[in-house]
C-alpha positions as CSV (number, residue, x, y, z in Angstrom):
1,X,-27.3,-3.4,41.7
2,X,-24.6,-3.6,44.2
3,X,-21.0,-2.9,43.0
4,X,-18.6,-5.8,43.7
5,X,-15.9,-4.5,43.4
6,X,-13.8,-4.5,47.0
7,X,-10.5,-4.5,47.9
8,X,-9.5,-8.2,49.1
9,X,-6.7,-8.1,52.2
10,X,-4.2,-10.9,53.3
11,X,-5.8,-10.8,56.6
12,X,-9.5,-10.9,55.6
13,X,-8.2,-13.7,52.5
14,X,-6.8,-15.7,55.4
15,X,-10.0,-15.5,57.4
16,X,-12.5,-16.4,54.7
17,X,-10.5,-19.2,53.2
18,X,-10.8,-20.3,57.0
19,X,-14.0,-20.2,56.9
20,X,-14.5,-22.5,53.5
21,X,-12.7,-25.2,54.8
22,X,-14.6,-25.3,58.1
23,X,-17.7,-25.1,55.7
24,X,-16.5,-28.2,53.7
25,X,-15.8,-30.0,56.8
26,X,-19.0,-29.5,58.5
27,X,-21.2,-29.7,55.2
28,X,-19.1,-32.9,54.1
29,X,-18.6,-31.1,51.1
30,X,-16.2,-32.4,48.1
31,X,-15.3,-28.6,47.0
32,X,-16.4,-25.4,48.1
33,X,-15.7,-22.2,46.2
34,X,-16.6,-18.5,46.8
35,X,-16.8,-16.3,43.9
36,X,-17.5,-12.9,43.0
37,X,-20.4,-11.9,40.8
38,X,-18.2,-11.1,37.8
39,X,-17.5,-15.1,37.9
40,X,-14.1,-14.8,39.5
41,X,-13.1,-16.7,41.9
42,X,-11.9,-15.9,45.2
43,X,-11.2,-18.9,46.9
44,X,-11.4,-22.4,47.0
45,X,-11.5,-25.4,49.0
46,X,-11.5,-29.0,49.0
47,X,-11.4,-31.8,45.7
48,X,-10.8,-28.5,43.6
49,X,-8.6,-30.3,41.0
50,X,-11.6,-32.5,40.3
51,X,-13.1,-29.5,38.2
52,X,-12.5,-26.9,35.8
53,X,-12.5,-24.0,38.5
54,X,-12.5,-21.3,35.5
55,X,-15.6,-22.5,33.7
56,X,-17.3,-23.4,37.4
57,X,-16.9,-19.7,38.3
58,X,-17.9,-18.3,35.3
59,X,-20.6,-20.5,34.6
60,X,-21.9,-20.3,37.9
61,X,-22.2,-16.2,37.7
62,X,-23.6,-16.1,34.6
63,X,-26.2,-19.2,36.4
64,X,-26.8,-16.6,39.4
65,X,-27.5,-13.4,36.5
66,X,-29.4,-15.5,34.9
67,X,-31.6,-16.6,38.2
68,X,-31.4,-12.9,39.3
69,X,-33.4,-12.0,36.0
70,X,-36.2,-14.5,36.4
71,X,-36.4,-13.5,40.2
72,X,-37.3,-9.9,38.2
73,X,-39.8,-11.3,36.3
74,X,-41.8,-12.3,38.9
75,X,-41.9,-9.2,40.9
76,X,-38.9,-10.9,43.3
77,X,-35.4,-9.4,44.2
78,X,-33.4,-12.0,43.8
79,X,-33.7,-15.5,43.9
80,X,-30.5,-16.1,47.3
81,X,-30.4,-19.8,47.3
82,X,-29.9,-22.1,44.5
83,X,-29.6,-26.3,44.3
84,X,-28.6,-28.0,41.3
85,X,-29.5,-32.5,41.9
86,X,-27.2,-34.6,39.6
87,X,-26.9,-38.7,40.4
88,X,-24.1,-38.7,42.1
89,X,-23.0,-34.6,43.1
90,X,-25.4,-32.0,44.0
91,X,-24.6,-28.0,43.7
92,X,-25.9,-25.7,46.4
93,X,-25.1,-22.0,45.1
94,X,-26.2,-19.0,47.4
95,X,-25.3,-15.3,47.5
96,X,-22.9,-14.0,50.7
97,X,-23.2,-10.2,51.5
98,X,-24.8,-9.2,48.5
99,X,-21.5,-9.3,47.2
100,X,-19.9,-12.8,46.1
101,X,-21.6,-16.3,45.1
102,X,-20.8,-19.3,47.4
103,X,-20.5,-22.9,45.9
104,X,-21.0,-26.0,47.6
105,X,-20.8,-29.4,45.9
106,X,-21.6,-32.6,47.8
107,X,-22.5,-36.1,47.2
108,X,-24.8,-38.9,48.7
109,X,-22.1,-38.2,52.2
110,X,-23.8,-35.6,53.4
111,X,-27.7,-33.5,52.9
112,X,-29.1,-30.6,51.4
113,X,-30.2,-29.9,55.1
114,X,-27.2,-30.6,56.3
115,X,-25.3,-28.4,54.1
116,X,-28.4,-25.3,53.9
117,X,-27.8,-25.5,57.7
118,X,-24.2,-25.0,57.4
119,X,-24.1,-22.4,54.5
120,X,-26.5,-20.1,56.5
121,X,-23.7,-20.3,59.5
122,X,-20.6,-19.6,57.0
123,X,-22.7,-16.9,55.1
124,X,-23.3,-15.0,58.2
125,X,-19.4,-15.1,59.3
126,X,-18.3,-14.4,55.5
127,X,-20.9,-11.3,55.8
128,X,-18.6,-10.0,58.8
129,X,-15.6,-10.8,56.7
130,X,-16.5,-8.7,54.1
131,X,-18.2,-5.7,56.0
132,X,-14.5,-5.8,57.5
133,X,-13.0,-5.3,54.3
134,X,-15.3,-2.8,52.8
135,X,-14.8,-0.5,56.1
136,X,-10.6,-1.5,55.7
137,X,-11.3,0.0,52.0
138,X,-13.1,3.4,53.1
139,X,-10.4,4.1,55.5
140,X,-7.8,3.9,52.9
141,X,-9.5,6.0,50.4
142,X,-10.2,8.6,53.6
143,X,-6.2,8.4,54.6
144,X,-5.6,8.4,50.7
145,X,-7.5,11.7,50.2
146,X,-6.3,13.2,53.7
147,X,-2.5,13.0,52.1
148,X,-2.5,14.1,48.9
149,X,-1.1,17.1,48.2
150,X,-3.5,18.6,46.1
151,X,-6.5,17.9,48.3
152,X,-6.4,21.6,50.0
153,X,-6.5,23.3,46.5
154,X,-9.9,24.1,45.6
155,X,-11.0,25.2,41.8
156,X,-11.3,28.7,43.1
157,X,-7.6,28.3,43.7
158,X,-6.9,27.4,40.4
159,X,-9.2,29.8,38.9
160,X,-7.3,32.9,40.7
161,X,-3.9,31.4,39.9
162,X,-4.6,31.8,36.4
163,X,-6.8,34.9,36.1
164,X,-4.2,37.9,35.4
């Protein structure tokens, strides 16, 4: 399993809640949310105080574990895309960089096509997004490690320094 825990940046924030609201436009979406696999949720876009953002995120993760296990089952990975029809709102739910779980609800205004078509787009810009922040993350840690103090003393070091 992939860890998903990252660091999340202003900049990088900025440019995928960017790219959720051009989603919901071009999809003719009512809300769109991006979560992470732990049911958190990023960000959101769109009619969001029509629902109970909390219980969507978790309840979508656990929806997406649950999937993930039944993809296992049958010999699958994982199981990217998932569509949820109700009467009046649909839920498209697919996974973004192997890392975070974007939401998609829509009515009778738009089209599963329309919005499949339009999630595969976002996904691919949210992928850049995030392989932007994971190598903003590994740069820190490097610069982190570079400065400490204590990163030139080895155990041998240690070892001599107390050995009389």
């Amino acid at each position: 399993m992939v860890s998903t825990d990252f660091v999340l940046y202003e900049e990088e924030f900025q440019h995928l809640e960017e790219a959720l609201r051009r989603l919901r436009h071009d999809a003719h979406g009512r809300a769109v949310f991006l979560i992470d696999k732990n049911g958190q949720q990023i960000a959101a876009t769109g009619e969001i105080e029509q629902f109970d953002t909390t219980s969507l995120a978790s309840l979508t993760a656990g929806n997406v574990a649950a999937t993930d296990g039944l993809a296992k089952l049958i010999g699958e990975r994982e199981f990217s895309v998932l569509f949820h029809e109700g009467l009046q709102d649909h839920i498209h739910i697919s996974i973004v960089a192997k890392r975070a779980i974007l939401v998609v609800i829509f009515d009778d205004r738009s089209s599963l096509g329309l919005v499949r078509l339009r999630v595969k787009r976002a996904s691919s810009e949210m992928e850049r997004i995030f392989d932007s922040m994971m190598a903003k993350g590994k740069e820190e840690v490097a610069d982190q490690v570079q400065a400490s103090p204590f990163a030139e003393i080895t155990d041998e070091d240690i070892d001599a320094l107390f050995s009389d």
